[in-house]
Backbone as JSON, one array per atom type, in Angstrom:
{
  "sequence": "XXXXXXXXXXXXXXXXXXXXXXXXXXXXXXXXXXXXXXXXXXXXXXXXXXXXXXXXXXXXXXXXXXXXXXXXXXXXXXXXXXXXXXXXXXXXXXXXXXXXXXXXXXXXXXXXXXXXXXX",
  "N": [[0.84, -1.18, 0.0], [0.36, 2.28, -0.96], [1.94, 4.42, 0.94], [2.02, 7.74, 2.41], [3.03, 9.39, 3.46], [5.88, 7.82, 4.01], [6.81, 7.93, 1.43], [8.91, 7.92, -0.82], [11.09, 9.93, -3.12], [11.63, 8.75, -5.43], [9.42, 7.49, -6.34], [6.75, 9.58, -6.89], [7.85, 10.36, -9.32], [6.89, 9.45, -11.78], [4.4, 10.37, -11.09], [3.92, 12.71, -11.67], [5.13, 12.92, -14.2], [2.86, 12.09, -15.9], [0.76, 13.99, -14.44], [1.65, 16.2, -15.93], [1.84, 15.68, -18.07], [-1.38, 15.07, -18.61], [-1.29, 17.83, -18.27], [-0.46, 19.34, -20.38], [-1.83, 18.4, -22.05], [-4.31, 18.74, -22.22], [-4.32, 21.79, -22.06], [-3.48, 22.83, -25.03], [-0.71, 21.98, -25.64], [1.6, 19.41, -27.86], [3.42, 17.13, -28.67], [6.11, 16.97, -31.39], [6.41, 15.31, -34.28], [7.98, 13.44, -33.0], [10.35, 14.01, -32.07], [11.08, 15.95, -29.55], [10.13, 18.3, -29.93], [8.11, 20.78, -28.23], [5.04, 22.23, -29.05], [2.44, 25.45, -29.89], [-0.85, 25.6, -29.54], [-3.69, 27.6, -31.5], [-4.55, 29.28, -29.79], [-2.76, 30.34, -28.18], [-1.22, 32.36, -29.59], [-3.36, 34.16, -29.98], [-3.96, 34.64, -27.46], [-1.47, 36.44, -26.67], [-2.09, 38.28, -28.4], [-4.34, 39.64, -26.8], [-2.99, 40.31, -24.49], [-1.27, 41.62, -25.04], [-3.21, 44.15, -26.14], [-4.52, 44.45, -23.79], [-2.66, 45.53, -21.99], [-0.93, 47.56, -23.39], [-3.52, 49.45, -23.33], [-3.89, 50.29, -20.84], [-1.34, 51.53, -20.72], [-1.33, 53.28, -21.86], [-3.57, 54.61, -20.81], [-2.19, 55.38, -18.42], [-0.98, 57.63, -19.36], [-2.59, 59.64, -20.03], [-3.69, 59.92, -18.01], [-1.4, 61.28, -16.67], [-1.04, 63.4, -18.35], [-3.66, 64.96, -17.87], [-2.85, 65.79, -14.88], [-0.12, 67.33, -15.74], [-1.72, 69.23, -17.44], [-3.22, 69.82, -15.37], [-0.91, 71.28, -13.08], [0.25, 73.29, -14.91], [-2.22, 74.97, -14.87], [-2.2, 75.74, -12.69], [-0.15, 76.7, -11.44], [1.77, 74.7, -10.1], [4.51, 73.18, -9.43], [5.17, 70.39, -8.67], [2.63, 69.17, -9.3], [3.41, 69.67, -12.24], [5.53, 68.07, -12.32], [5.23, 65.58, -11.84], [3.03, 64.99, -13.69], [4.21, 64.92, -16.09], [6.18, 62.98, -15.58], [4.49, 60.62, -15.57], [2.98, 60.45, -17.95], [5.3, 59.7, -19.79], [5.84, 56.93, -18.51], [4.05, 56.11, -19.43], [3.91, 55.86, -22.04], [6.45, 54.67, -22.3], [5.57, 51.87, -21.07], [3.35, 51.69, -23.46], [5.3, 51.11, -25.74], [6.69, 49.18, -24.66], [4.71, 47.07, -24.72], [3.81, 47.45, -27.32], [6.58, 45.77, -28.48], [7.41, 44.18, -27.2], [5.65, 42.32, -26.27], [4.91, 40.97, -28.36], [7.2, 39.13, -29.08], [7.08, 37.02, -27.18], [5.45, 35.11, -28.69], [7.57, 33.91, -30.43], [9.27, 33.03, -28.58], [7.82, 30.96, -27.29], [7.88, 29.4, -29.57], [5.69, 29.66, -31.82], [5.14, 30.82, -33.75], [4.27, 33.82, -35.65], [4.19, 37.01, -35.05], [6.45, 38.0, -33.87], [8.26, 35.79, -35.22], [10.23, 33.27, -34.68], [9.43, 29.54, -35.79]],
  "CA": [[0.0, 0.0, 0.0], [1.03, 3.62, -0.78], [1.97, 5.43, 1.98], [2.55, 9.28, 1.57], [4.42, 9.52, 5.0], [7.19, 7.2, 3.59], [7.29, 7.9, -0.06], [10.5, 8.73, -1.35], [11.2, 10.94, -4.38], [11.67, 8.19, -6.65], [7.7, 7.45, -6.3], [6.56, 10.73, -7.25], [8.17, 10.83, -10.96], [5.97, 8.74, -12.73], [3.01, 10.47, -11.05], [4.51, 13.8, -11.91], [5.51, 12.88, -15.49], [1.83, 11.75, -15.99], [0.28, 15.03, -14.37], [2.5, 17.21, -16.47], [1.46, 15.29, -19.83], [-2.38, 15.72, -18.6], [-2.38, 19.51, -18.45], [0.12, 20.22, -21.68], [-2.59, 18.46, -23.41], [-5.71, 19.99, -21.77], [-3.79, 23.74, -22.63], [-3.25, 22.25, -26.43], [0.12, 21.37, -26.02], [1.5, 18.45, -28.52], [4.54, 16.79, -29.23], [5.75, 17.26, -32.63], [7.55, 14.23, -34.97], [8.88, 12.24, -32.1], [11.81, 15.2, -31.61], [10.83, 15.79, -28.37], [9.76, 19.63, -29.01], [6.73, 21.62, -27.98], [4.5, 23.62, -30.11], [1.77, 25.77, -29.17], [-2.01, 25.85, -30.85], [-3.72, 29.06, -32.09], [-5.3, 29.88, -28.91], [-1.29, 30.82, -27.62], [-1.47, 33.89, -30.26], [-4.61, 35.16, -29.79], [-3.62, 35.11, -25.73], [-1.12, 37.23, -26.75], [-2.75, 39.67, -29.14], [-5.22, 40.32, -26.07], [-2.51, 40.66, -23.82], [-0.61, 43.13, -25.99], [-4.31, 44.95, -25.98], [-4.57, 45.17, -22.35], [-1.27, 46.47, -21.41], [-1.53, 48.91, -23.83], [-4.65, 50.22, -22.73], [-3.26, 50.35, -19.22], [-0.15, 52.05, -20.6], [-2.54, 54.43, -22.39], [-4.56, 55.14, -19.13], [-1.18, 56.24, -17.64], [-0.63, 58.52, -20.13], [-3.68, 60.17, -20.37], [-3.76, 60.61, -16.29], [-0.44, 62.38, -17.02], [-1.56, 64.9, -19.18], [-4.7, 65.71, -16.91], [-1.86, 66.56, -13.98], [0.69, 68.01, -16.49], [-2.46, 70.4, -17.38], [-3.39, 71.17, -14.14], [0.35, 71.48, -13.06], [0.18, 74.28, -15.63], [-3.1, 75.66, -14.18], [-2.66, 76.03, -11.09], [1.68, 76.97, -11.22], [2.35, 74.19, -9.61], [5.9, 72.67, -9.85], [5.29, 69.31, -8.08], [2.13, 68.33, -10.29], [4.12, 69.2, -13.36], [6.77, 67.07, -12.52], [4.69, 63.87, -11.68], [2.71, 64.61, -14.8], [5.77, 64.61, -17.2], [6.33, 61.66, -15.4], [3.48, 59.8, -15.46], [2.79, 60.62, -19.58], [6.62, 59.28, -20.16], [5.68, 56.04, -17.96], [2.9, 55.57, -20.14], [4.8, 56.01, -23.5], [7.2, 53.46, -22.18], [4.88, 51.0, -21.46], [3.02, 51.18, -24.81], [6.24, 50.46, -26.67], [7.34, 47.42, -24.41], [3.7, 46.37, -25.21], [3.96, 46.71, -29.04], [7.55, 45.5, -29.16], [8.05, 43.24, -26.31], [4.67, 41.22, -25.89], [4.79, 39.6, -29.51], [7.95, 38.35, -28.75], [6.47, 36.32, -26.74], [5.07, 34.14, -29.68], [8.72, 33.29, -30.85], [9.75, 32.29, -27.82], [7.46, 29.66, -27.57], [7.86, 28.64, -31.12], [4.39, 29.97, -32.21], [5.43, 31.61, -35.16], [3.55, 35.6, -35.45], [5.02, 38.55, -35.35], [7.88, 37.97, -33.04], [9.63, 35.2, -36.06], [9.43, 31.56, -34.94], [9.64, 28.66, -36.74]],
  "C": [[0.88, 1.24, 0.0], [0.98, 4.51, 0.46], [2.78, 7.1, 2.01], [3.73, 9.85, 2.6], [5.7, 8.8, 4.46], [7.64, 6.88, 2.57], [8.9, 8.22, -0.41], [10.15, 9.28, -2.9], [10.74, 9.98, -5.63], [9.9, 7.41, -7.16], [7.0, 8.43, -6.66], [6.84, 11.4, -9.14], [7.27, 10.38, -11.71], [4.46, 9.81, -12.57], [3.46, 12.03, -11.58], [4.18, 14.12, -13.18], [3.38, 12.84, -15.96], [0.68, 13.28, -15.27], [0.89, 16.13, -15.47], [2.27, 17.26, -17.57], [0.01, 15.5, -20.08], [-2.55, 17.27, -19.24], [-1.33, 20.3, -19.88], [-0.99, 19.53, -22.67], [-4.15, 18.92, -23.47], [-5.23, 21.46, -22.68], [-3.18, 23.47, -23.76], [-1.76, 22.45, -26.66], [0.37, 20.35, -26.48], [2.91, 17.85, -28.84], [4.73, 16.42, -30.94], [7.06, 16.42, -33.04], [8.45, 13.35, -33.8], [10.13, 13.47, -31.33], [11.86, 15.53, -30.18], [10.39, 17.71, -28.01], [7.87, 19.83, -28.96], [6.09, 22.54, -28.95], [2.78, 24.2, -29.43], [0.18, 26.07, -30.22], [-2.17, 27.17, -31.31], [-4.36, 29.98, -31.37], [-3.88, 30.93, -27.91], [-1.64, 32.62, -28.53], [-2.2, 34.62, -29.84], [-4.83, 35.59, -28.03], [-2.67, 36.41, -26.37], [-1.23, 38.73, -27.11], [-3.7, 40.53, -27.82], [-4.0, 40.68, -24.84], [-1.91, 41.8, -23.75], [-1.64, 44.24, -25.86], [-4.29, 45.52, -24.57], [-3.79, 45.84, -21.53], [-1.25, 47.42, -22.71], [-2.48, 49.93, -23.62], [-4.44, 50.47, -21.44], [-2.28, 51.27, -19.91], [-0.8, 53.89, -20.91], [-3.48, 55.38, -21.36], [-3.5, 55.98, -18.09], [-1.06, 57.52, -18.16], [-1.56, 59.69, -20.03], [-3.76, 60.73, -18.54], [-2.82, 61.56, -16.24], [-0.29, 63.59, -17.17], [-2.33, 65.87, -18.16], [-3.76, 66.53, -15.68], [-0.58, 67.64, -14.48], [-0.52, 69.37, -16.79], [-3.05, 70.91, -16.24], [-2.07, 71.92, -13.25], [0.39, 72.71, -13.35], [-0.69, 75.26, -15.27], [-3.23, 76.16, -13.06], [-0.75, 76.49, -10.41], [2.15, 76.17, -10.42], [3.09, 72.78, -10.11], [5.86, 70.82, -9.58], [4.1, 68.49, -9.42], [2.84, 68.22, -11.84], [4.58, 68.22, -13.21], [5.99, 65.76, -12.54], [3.7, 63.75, -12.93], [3.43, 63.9, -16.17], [5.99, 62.98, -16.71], [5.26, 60.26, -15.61], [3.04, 59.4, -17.56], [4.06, 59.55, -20.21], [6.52, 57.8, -20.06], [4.66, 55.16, -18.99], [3.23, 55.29, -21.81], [5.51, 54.9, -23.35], [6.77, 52.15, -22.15], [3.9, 50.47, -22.54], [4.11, 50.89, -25.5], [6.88, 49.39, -26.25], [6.17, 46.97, -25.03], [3.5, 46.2, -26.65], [5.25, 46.09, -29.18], [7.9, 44.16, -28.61], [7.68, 42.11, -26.34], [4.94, 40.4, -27.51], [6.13, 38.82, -29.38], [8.28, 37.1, -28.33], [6.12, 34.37, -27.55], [6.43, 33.35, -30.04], [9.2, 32.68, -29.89], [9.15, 30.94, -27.49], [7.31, 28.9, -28.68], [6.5, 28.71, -32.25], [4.39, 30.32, -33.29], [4.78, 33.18, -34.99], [4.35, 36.41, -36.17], [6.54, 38.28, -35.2], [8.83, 36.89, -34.09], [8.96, 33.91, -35.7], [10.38, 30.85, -35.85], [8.67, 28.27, -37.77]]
}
């Protein structure tokens, strides 16, 4: 009988290996020609594309809060909201261009093919 109190390691791989092969093929992972690599379906992309969307729109939302303090900054002569506007607009600029440049990347790295290259 299995006892979990006095398993050792080497009991654990099989059940491991066998959980691990479950959920890559639930989340449409597949082994491809025997080779032993991974490839990812077409639901991998289209994660990405929405991911790329939503951090953009977040980066966008920074930006735009920015401005609103950069113009009252301006309205009201004060030195402190400038500065955290400028900052905040900049923050937001930065994060839309990791998000168009960075996130498709993404795809190549897992071998997806896209934007980011691939195979």
């Amino acid at each position: 009988m299995f006892n979990l109190y006095n398993a050792r390691a080497s009991h654990f791989v099989p059940l491991t290996a066998v959980i691990t092969m479950t959920v890559f093929r639930l989340f449409g992972f597949a082994n491809v020609g025997g080779n032993g690599g991974v490839f990812l379906m077409g639901f991998f992309s289209s994660a990405i594309d929405g991911l790329k969307t939503v951090i953009t729109a977040i980066g966008a939302g920074i930006g735009v809060w920015g401005v609103i303090n950069l113009l009252e900054g301006y309205g009201n002569d004060n030195a402190g909201s400038k500065s955290q506007g400028i900052k905040q607009l900049m923050a937001g600029g930065g994060i839309i261009i990791l998000a168009q440049t960075v996130i498709p990347l993404l795809s190549s790295l897992f071998g997806g093919g896209g934007e980011g290259g691939g195979e």
